[in-house]
N, C-alpha and C positions, 0 to 999 in steps of 0.2 A: 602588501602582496599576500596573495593567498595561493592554495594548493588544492586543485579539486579532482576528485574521483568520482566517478557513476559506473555502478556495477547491474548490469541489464541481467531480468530474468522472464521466462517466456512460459506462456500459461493459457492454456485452451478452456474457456467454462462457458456456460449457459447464464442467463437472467431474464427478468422482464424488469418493470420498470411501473410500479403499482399507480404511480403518481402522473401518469402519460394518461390522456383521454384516448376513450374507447376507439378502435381503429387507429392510432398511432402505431409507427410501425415499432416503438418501445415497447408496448405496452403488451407485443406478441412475445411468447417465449422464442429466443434466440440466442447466439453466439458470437463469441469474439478470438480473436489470435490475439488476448493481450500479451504485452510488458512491461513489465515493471522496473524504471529505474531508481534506486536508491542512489543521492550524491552526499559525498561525503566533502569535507573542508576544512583546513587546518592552514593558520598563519604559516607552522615551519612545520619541515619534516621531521619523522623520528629517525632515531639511528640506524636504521637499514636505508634511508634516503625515500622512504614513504610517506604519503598519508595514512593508510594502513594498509597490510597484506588483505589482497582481494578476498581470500580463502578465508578472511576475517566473517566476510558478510556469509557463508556457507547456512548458519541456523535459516536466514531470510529464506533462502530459494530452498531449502529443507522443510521450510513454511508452507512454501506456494506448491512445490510439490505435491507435499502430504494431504493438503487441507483443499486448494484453490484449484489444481489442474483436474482436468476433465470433472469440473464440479457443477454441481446448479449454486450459483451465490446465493438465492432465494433463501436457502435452505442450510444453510452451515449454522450451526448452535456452537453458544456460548460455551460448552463446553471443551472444543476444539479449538479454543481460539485463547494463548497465551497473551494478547493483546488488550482483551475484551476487559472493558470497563462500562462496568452500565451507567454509572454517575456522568460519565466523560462521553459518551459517545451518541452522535448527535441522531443518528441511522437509527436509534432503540427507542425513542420518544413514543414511538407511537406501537411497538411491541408489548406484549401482555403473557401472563404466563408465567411456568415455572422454571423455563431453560428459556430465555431468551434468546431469538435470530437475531445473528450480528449485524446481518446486512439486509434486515428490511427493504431497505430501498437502495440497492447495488450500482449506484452510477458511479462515473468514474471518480469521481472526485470524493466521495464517500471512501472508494474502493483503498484510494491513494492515500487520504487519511489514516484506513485502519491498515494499512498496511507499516506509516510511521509508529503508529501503537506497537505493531508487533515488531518491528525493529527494536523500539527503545527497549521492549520487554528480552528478548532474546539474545543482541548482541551486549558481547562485555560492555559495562559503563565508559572506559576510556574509548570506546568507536562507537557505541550508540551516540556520545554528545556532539559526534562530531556529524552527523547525519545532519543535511538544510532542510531536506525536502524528498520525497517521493511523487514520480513521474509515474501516470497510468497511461498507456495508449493502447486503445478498444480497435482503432485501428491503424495505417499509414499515416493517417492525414490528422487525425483527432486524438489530444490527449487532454490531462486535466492533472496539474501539478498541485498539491499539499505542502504549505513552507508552516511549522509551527512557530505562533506567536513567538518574540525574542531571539531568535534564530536569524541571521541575515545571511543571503545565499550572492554571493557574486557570480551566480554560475549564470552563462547566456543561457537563455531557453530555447534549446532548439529542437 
């Protein structure tokens, strides 16, 4: 038996999408109402009867605030970003330069990736491990979920 939490955070930005052929409606600069859910999993509860207090994950959405809402993701550098690993991240292969863009190529699944980076990096280590996965939805109907290798998530995907 396990014990799951997902804490949703909501964030307005801009992208395009480099890697979309010419006329693709990606490949125009545009917008999304995303959100972002973080789930979290633990065999047993802790002594308050949680998985962790929600107010746990507060750095995240302090994240998405500061960095991600009303943004262009094109454009966010490495500097901005506590998650940022250039060794590790798959979005920088093809970046050059002396400040690296994080998110070169901003889709969603990229997006949800670096957004587990910046969980692991910001929340306490006893609730960063407990994180399966991050959930990106660009819109109602479309999302694109990140589960880190090792990690098993029993969460339905819904």
């Amino acid at each position: 038996m396990s014990y799951v939490i997902t804490k949703a955070f909501r964030f307005e930005a801009a992208h395009h999408l480099n890697a979309m052929p010419e006329g693709h409606q990606c490949a125009q600069t545009h917008g999304h109402s995303y959100t972002a859910s973080i789930t979290l999993e633990a065999d047993s509860l802790d002594g308050r009867g949680m998985v962790t207090d929600f107010g746990e994950l507060a750095p995240v959405g302090d994240y998405i605030r500061r960095v991600l809402d009303h943004s262009y993701l094109n454009t966010i550098r490495s500097s901005e970003n506590p998650g940022y690993d250039r060794g590790r991240d798959v979005a920088l292969e093809a970046a050059q330069g002396s400040e690296e863009l994080v998110l070169t190529q901003p889709t969603s699944e990229l997006l949800a990736e670096h957004l587990f980076r910046v969980s692991q990096e910001l929340l306490p280590a006893d609730v960063a491990e407990l994180v399966t996965q991050v959930k990106v939805s660009e819109t109602a109907t479309s999302h694109a979920i990140f589960r880190p290798a090792g990690r098993v998530s029993t969460a339905q995907v819904a």
